[in-house]
ROFI-719567 format. One record per residue (C-alpha): residue in three letters; x, y, z. Coordinates in nm, 3 decimals, always signed. Last residue first. Example, Ala and Ser with C-alpha at 12.3 -4.5 7.8 and 13.67 -1.06 7.14 Angstrom:
<rs>
R  dovo  c1  c2  c3
R  SER  +1.367  -0.106  +0.714
R  ALA  +1.230  -0.450  +0.780
</rs>
This chain:
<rs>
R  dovo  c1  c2  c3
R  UNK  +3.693  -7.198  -8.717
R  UNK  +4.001  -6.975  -8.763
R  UNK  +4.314  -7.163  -8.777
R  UNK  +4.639  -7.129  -8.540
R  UNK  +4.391  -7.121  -8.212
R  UNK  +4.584  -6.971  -7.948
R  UNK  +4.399  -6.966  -7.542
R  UNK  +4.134  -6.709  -7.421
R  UNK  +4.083  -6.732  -7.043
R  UNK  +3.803  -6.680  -6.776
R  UNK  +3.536  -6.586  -7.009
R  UNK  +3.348  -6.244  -7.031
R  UNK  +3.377  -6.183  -7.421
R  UNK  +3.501  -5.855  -7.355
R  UNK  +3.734  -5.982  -7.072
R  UNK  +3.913  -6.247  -7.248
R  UNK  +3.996  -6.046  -7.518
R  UNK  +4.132  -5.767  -7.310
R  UNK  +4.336  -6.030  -7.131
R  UNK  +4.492  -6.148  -7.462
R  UNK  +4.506  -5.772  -7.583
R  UNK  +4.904  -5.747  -7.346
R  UNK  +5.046  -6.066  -7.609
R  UNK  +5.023  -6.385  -7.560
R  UNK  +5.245  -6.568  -7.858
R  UNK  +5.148  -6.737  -8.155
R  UNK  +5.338  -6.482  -8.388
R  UNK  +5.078  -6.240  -8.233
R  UNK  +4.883  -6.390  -7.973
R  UNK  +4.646  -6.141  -7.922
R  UNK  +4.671  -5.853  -8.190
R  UNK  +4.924  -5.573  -8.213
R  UNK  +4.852  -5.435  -8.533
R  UNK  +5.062  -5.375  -8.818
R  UNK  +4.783  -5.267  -9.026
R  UNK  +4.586  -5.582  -8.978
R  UNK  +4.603  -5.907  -8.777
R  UNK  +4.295  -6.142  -8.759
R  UNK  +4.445  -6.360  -8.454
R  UNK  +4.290  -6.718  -8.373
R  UNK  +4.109  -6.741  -8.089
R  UNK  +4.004  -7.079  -7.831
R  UNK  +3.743  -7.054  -7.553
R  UNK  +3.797  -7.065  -7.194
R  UNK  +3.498  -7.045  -6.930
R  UNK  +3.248  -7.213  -7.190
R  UNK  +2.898  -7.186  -7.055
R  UNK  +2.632  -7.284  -7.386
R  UNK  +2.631  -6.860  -7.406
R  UNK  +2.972  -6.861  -7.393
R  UNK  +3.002  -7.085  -7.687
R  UNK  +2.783  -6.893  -7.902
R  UNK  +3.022  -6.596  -7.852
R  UNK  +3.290  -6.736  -7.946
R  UNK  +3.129  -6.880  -8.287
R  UNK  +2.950  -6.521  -8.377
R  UNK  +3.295  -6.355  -8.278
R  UNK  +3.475  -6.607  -8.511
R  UNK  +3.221  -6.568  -8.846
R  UNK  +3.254  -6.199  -8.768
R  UNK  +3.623  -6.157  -8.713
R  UNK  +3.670  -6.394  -9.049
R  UNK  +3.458  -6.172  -9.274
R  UNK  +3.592  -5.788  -9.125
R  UNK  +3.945  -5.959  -9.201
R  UNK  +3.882  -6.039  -9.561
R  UNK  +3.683  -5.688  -9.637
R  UNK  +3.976  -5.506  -9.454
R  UNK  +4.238  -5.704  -9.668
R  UNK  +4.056  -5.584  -9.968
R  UNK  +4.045  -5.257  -9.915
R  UNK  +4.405  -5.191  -9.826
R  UNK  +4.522  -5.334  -10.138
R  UNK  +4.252  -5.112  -10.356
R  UNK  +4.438  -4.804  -10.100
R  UNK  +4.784  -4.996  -10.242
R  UNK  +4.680  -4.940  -10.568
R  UNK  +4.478  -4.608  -10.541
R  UNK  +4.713  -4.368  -10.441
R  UNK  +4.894  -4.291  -10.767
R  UNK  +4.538  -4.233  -10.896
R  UNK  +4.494  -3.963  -10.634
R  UNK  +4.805  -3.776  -10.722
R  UNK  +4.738  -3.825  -11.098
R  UNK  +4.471  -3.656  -11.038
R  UNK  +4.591  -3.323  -10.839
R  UNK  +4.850  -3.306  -11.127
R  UNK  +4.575  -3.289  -11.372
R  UNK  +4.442  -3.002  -11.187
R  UNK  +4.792  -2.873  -11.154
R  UNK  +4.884  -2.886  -11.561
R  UNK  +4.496  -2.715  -11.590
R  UNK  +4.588  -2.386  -11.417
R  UNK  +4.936  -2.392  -11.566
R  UNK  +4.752  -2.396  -11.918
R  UNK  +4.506  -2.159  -11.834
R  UNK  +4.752  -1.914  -11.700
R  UNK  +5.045  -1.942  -11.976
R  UNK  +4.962  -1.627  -12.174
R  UNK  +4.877  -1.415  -11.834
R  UNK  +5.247  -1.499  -11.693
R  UNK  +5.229  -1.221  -11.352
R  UNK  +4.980  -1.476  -11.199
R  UNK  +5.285  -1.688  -11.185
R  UNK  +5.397  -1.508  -10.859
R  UNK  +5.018  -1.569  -10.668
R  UNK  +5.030  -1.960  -10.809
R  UNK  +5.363  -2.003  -10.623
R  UNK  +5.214  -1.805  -10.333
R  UNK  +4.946  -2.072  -10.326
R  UNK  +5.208  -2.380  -10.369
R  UNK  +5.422  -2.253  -10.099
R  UNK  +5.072  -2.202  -9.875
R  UNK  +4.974  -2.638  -9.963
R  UNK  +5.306  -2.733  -9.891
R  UNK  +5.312  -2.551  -9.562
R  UNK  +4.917  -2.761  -9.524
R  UNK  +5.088  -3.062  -9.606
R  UNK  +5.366  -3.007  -9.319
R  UNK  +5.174  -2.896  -9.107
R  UNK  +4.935  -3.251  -9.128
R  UNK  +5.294  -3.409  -9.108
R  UNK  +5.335  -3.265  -8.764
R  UNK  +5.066  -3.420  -8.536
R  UNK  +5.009  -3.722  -8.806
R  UNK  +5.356  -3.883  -8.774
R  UNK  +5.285  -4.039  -8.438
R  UNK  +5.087  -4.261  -8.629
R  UNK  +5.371  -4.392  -8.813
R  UNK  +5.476  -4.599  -8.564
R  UNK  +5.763  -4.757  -8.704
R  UNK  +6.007  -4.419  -8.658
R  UNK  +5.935  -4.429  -8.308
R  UNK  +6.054  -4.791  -8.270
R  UNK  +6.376  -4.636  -8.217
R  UNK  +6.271  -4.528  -7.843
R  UNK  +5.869  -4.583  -7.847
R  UNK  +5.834  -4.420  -7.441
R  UNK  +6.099  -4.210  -7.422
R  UNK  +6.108  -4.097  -7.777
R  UNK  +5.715  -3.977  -7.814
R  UNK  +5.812  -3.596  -7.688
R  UNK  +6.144  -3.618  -7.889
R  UNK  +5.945  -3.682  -8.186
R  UNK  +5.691  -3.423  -8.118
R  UNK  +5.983  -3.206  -8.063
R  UNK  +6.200  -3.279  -8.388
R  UNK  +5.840  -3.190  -8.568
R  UNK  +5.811  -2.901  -8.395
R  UNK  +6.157  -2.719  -8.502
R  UNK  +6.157  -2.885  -8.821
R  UNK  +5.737  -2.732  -8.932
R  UNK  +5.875  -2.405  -8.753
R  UNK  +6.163  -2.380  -8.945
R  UNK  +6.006  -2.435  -9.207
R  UNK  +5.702  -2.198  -9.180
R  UNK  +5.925  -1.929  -9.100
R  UNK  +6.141  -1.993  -9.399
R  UNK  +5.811  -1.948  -9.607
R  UNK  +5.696  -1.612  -9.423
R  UNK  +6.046  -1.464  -9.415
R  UNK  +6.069  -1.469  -9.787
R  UNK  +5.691  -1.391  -9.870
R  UNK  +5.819  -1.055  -9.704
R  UNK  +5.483  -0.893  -9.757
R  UNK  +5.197  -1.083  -9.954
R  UNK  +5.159  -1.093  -10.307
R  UNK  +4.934  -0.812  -10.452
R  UNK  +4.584  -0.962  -10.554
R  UNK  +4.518  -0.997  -10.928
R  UNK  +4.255  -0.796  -11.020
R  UNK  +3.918  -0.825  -10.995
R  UNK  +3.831  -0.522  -10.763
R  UNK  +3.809  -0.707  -10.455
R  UNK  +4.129  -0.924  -10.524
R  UNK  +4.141  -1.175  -10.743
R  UNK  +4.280  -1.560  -10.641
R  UNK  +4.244  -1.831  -10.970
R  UNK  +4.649  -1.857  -11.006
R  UNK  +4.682  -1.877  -10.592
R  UNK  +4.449  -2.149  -10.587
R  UNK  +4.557  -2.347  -10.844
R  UNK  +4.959  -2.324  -10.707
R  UNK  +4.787  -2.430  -10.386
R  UNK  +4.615  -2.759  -10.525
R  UNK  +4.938  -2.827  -10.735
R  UNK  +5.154  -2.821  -10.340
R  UNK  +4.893  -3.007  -10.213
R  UNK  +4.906  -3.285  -10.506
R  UNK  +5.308  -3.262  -10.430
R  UNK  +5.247  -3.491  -10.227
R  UNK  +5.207  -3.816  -10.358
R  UNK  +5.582  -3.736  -10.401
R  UNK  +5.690  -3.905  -10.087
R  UNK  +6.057  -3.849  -10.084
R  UNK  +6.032  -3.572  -9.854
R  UNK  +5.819  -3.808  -9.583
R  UNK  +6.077  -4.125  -9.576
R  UNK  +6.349  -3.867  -9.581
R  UNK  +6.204  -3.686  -9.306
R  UNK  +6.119  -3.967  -9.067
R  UNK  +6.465  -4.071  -9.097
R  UNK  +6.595  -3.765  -8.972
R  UNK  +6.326  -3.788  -8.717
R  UNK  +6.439  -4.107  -8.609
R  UNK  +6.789  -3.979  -8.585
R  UNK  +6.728  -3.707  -8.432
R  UNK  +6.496  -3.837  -8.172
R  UNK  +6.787  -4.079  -8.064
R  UNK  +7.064  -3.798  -7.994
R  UNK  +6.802  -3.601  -7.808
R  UNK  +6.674  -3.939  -7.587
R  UNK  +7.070  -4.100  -7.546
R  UNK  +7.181  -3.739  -7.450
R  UNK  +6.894  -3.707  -7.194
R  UNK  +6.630  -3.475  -7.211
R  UNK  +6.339  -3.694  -7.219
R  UNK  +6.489  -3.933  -6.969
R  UNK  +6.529  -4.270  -7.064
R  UNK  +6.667  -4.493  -6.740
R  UNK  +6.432  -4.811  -6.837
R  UNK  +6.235  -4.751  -6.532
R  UNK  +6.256  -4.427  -6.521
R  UNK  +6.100  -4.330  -6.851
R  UNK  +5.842  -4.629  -7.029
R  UNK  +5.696  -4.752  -6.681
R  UNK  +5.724  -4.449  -6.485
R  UNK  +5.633  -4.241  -6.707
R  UNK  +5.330  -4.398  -6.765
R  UNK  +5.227  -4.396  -6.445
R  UNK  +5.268  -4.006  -6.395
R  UNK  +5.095  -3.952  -6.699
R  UNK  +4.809  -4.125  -6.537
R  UNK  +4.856  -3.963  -6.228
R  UNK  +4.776  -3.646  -6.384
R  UNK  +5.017  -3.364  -6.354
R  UNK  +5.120  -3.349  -6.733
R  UNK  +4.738  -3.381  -6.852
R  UNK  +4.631  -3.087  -6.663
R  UNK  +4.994  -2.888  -6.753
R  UNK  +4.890  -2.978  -7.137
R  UNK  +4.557  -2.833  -7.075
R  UNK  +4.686  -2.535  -6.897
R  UNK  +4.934  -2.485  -7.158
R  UNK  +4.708  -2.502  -7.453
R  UNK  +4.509  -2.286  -7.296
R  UNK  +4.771  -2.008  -7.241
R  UNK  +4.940  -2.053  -7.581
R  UNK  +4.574  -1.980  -7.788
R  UNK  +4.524  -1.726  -7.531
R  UNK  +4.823  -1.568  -7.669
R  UNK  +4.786  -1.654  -7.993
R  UNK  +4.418  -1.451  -7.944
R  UNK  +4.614  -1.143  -7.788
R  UNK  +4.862  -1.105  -8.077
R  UNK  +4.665  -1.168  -8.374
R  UNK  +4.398  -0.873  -8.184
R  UNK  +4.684  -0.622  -8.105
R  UNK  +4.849  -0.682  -8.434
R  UNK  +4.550  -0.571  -8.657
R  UNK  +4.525  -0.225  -8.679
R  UNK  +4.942  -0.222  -8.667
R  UNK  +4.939  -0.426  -8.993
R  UNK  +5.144  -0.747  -8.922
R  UNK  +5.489  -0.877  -9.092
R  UNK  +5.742  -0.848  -8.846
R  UNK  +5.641  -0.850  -8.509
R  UNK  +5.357  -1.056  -8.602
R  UNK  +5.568  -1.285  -8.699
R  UNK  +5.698  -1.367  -8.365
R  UNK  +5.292  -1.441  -8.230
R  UNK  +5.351  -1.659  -8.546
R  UNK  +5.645  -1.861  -8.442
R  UNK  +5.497  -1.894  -8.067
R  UNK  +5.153  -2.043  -8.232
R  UNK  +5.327  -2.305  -8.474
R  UNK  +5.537  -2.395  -8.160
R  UNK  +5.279  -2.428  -7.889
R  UNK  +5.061  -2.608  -8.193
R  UNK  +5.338  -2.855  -8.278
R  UNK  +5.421  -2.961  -7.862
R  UNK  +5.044  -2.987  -7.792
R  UNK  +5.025  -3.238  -8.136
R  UNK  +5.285  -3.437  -7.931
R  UNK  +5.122  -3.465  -7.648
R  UNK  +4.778  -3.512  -7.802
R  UNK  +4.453  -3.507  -7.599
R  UNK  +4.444  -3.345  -7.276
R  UNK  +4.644  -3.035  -7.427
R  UNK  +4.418  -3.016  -7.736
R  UNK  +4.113  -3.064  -7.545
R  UNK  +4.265  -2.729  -7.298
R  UNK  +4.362  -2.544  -7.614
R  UNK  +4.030  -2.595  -7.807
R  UNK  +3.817  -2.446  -7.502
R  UNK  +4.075  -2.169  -7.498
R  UNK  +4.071  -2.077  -7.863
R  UNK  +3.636  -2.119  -7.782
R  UNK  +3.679  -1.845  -7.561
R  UNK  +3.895  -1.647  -7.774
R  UNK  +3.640  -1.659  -8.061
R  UNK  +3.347  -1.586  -7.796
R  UNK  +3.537  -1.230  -7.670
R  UNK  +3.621  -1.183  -8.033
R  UNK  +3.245  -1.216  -8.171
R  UNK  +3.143  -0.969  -7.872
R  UNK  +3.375  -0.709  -7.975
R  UNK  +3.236  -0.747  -8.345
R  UNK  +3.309  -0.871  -8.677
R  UNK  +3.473  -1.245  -8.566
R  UNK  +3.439  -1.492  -8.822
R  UNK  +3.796  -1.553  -8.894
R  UNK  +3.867  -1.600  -8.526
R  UNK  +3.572  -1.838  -8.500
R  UNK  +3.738  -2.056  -8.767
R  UNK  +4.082  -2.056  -8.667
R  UNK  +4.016  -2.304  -8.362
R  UNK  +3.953  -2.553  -8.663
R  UNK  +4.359  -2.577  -8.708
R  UNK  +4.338  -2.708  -8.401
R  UNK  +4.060  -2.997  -8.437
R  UNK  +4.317  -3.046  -8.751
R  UNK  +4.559  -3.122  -8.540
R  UNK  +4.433  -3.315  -8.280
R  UNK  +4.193  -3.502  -8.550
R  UNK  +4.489  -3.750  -8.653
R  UNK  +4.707  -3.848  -8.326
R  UNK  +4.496  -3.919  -8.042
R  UNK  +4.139  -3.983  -8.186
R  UNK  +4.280  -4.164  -8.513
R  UNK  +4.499  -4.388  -8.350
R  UNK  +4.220  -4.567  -8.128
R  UNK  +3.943  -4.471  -8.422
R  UNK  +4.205  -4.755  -8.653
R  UNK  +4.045  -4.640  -8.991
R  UNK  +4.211  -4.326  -9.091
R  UNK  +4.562  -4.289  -9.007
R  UNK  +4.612  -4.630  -8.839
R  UNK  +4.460  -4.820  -9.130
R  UNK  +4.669  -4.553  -9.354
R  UNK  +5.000  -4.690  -9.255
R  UNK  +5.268  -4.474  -9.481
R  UNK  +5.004  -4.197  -9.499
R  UNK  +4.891  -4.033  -9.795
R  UNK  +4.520  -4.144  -9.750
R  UNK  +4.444  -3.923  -9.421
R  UNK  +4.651  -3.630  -9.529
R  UNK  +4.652  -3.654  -9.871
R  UNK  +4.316  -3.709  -9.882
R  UNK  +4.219  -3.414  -9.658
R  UNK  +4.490  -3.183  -9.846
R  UNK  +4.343  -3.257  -10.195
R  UNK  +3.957  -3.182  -10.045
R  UNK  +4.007  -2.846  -9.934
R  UNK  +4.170  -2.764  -10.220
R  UNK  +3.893  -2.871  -10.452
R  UNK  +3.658  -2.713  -10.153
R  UNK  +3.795  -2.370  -10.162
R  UNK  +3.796  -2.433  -10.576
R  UNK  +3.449  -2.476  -10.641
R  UNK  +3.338  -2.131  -10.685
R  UNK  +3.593  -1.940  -10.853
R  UNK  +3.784  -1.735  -10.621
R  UNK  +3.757  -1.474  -10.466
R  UNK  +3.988  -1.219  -10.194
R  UNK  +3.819  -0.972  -9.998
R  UNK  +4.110  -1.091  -9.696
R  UNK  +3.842  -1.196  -9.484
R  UNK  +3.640  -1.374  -9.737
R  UNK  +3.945  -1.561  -9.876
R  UNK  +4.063  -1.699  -9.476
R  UNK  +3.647  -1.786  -9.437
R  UNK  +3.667  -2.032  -9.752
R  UNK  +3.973  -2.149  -9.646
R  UNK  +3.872  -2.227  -9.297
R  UNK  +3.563  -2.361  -9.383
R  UNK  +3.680  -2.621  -9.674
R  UNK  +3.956  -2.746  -9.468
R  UNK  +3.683  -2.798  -9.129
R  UNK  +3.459  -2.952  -9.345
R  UNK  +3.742  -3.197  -9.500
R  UNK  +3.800  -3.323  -9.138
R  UNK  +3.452  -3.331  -9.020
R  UNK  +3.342  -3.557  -9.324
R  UNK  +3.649  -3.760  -9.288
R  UNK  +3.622  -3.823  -8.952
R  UNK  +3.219  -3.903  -8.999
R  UNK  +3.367  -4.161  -9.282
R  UNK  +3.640  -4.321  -9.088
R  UNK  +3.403  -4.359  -8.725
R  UNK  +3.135  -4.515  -8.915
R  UNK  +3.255  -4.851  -8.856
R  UNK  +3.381  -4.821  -8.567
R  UNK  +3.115  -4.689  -8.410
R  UNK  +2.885  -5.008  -8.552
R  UNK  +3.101  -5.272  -8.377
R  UNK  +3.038  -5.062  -8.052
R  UNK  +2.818  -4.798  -8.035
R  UNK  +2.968  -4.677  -7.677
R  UNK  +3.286  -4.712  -7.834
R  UNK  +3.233  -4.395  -8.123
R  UNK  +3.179  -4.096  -7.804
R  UNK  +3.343  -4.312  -7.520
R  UNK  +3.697  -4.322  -7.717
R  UNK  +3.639  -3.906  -7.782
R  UNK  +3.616  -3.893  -7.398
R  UNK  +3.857  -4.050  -7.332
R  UNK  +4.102  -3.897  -7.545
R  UNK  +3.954  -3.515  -7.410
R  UNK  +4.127  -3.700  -7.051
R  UNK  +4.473  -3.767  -7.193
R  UNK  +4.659  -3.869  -6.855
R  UNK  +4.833  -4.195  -6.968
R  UNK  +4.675  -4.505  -6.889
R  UNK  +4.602  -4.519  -6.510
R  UNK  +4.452  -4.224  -6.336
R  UNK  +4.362  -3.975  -6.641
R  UNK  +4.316  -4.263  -6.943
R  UNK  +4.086  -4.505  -6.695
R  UNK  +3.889  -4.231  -6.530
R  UNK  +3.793  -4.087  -6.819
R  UNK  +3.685  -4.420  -6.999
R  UNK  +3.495  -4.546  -6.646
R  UNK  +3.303  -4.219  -6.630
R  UNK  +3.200  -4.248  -6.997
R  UNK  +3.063  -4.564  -6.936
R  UNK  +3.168  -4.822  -6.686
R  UNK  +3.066  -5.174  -6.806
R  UNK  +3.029  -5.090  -7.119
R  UNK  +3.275  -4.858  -7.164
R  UNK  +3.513  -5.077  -6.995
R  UNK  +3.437  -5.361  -7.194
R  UNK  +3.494  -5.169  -7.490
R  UNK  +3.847  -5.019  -7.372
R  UNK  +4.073  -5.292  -7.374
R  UNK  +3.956  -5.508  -7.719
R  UNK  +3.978  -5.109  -7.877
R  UNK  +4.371  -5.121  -7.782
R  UNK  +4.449  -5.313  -8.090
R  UNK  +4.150  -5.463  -8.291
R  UNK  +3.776  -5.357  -8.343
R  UNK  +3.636  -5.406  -8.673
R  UNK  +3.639  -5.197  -8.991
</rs>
């Protein structure tokens, strides 16, 4: 992994700047997402060497979280399992998630995609964890703290991941109405609340910035795209239409969907017997899609003024809803597993047809991930031997020195088809020279 994209903008800031600098750049001029900063400062300020470790750390945090919410989710309903399969799961929706995607360079190893659009989610889902291991009045007050604290860096960080978690929690503040014990509703109901609340405050922090402000400007008014005009809701159909058939005909997923069906076969309840299946499973699976369309037509419609049709191309917009989407897939699969529990001859074998079907999801991901590999190794080579080169020649005084582009993962790269692109003047300004001009062949 080497810098590309947007990171040729904000290293020289961070070094010249710091954190300061980063904040202040995304809240007064980029686009209002303060927590982004931040998280930019945390793996820039290492630079080469952040980037690099940025994927793995990610991944680490991202399959922890998984593996601790499920685990906790069993404990607190006296469910077990067989040890092992919380973090089998766990795993199966991490690399489905992060190695599932159409453009998995901007998933995964792009950190400028990753912070904005891939953690957001899960850092939400993670805001479950101190919930589920609240005992005490005192471990609620802190769990709905730190549901604020997650709201507000969720609301400076992702508009479109603000727009999924507002609806995910609205849709099951509404199921409590429905499906709750009354010992237990008054506690769901107050921590969505101040789930909603911070949320809103951060997303109202990030709205009123004059960041946000400036980038409205330049992708909304000026170009006459309102978010709620015909031409935006009529557009963010369609993309998201097409979104969906791209993502529904993806059948690397139905991994998750094997990894739930295991877990709900292997589930016992506190006397070892197979739990009872949950009330109105009905209402709870059409809940969960209609909430997964509902938000994920938002978050579209949220990134439409600013990407128009070219929405559908980024797929790193994607990431706020489709990690919902995997873990849905993941809960249908579980109470799959819970109704086949029923067919005791036919356990072991169904048990064993999803672990094999959790394999052959991860070999069917291989090729292109081998594909992947391989380009990154080329391009990490030639952006070395051509930063060591540039960089010698500012140190002998050149003012302008020449660049050829290393392009990756669809990214926008200086001079892309031999053309000066907005990362020209980034260039120029982390190697400190005066102007960067085309090369067609690396040195």
């Amino acid at each position: 992994m080497r810098p590309s994209g947007d990171e040729w903008c904000f290293l020289p800031v961070i070094r010249e700047h710091g954190l300061s600098g980063m904040v202040s750049r995304f809240y007064v001029h980029d686009n209002g997402r303060v927590m982004n900063g931040v998280l930019v400062w945390l793996y820039g300020r290492f630079g080469v060497a952040g980037h690099q470790w940025f994927a793995p750390l990610s991944t680490v945090f991202i399959g922890g979280i998984l593996w601790a919410v499920i685990a906790l989710a069993l404990r607190r309903a006296a469910m077990t399992v067989p040890r092992g399969v919380p973090l089998l799961v766990s795993s199966m929706v991490t690399v489905l998630f992060l190695l599932g995607s159409p453009n998995t360079y901007k998933t995964l190893y792009w950190p400028a995609a990753s912070v904005s659009h891939t953690l957001p989610p899960v850092l939400a889902c993670g805001a479950v964890i101190p919930f589920l291991l609240a005992r005490s009045r005192r471990g609620r007050v802190v769990a709905l703290a730190i549901g604020v604290v997650i709201g507000l860096c969720i609301g400076t960080l992702s508009e479109q991941t603000t727009v999924v978690v507002l609806v995910v929690l609205l849709a099951c503040l509404a199921l409590t109405f429905r499906t709750s014990g009354d010992p237990a509703r008054r506690r769901l109901r107050l921590w969505f609340a101040v789930g909603l609340a911070g949320t809103l405050a951060g997303a109202l922090i990030l709205f009123t910035s004059p960041g946000s402000r400036h980038r409205r400007a330049r992708f909304g008014a000026s170009e006459g795209t309102s978010l709620f005009s015909t031409e935006s809701l009529s557009g963010a159909a369609r993309a998201f239409a097409h979104i969906m058939i791209d993502t529904l005909s993806t059948w690397q997923y139905l991994g998750v969907i094997a990894a739930g069906i295991l877990l709900g076969l292997v589930m016992r309840g506190p006397d070892g017997a197979p739990p009872s299946p949950p009330r109105r499973p009905v209402i709870l699976v059409c809940a969960g899609v209609v909430t997964f369309f509902v938000s994920g037509y938002l978050a579209t419609l949220v990134a439409y003024p600013v990407f128009h049709a070219g929405v559908v191309a980024s797929t790193r917009l994607w990431n706020d809803f489709l990690f919902l989407y995997i873990v849905l897939l993941t809960g249908v699969g579980m109470l799959l597993g819970q109704s086949l529990q029923g067919i005791s001859a036919h356990r072991a074998v169904m048990g064993w047809a999803a672990v094999v079907m959790c394999a052959v999801t991860c070999i069917g991901l291989a090729p292109s991930l081998v594909h992947l590999g391989n380009q990154m190794r080329v391009r990490a080579h030639d952006w070395e031997r051509q930063d060591a080169l540039i960089h010698a020649q500012v140190a002998q005084g050149a003012r302008v020195v020449l660049y050829t582009p290393t392009p990756i993962g669809v990214m926008t790269e200086p001079f892309g088809n031999g053309k000066r692109s907005w990362a020209t003047t980034c260039v120029a300004r982390y190697y400190d020279v005066k102007r960067v001009d085309y090369s067609p062949v690396l040195p």
